[in-house]
C-alpha positions as CSV (number, residue, x, y, z in Angstrom):
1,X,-2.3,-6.7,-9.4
2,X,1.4,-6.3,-10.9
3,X,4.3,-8.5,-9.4
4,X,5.0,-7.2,-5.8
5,X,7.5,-4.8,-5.8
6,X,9.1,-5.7,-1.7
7,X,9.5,-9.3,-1.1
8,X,9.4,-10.0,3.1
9,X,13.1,-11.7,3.5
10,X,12.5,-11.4,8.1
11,X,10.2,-10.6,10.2
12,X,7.7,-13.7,9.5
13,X,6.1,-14.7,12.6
14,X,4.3,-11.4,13.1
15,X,0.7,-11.5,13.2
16,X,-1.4,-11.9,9.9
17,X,-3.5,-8.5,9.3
18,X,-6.3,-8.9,6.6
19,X,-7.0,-5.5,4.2
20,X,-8.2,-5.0,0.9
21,X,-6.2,-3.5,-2.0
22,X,-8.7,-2.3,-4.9
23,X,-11.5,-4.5,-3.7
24,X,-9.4,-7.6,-3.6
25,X,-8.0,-9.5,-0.1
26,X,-4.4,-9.4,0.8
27,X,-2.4,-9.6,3.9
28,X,0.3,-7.9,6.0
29,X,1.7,-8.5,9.1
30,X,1.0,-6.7,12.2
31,X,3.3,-3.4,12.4
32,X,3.9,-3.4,8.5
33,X,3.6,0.4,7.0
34,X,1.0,0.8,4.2
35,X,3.5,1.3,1.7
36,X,5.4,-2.3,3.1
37,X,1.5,-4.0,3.4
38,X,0.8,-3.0,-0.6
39,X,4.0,-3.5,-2.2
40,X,4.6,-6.7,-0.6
41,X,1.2,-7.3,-3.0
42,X,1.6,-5.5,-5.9
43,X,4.2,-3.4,-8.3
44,X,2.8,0.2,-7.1
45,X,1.6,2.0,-4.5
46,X,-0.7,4.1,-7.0
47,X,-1.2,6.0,-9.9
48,X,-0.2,9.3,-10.8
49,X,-3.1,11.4,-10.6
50,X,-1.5,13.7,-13.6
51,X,-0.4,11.1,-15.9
52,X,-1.7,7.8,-14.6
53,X,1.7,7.1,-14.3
54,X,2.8,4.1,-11.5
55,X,4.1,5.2,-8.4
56,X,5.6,3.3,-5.3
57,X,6.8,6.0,-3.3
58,X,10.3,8.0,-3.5
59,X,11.6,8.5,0.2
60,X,10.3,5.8,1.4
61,X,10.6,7.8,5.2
62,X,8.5,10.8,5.2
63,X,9.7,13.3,4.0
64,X,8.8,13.7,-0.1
65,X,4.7,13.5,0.6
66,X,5.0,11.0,-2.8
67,X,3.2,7.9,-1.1
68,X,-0.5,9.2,-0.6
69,X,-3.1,6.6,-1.0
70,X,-6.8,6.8,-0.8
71,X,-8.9,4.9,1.0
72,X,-12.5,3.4,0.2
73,X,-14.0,6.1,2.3
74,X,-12.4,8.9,0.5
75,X,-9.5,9.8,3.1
76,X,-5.7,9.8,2.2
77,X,-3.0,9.0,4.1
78,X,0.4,8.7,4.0
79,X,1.4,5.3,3.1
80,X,5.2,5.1,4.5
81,X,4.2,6.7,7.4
82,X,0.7,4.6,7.7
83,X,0.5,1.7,9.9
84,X,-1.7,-1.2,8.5
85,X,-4.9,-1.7,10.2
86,X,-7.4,-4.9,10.2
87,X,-10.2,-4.3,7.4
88,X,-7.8,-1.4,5.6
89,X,-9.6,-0.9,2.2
90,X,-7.3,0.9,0.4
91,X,-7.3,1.9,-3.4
92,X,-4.6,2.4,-6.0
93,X,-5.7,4.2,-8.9
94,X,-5.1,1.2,-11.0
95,X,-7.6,-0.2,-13.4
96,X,-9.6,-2.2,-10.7
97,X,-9.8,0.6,-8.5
């Protein structure tokens, strides 16, 4: 994974949610969006699915539909919108995807 994009400056004592990001552990804290869980990780949300491209949102509330992410299962979802869940295995595109 690329440099994390957000850096958490508040908020610390929240609860510690465990997901997966391309097959690999992270962590979040309860009542982080997707978009906050993975780019507190990593430099991108995903990859353009034109141009392969990084993306990491544009918004960042709703309302440009840029922020989709897949899931291991197959569904997307909405990443700024998304609250992290325990077990999340999400996927990025990205060459370990």
């Amino acid at each position: 994974m690329s440099e994390p994009l957000f850096h958490r400056v508040a908020e610390q004592h929240r609860a510690v949610v465990q997901f997966t990001l391309d097959g690999q552990l992270a962590s979040a804290l309860a009542g982080d969006t997707v978009l906050t869980a993975v780019l507190t990780q990593s430099g991108q949300l995903r990859r353009n699915e034109f141009s392969g491209a990084p993306r990491a949102g544009f918004c960042l509330m709703g309302a440009c539909q840029d922020c989709w992410m897949q899931t291991a299962t197959g569904e997307r979802l909405r990443a700024c919108s998304t609250f992290i869940a325990p077990g999340m295995a999400l996927l990025s595109g990205g060459a370990s995807a």
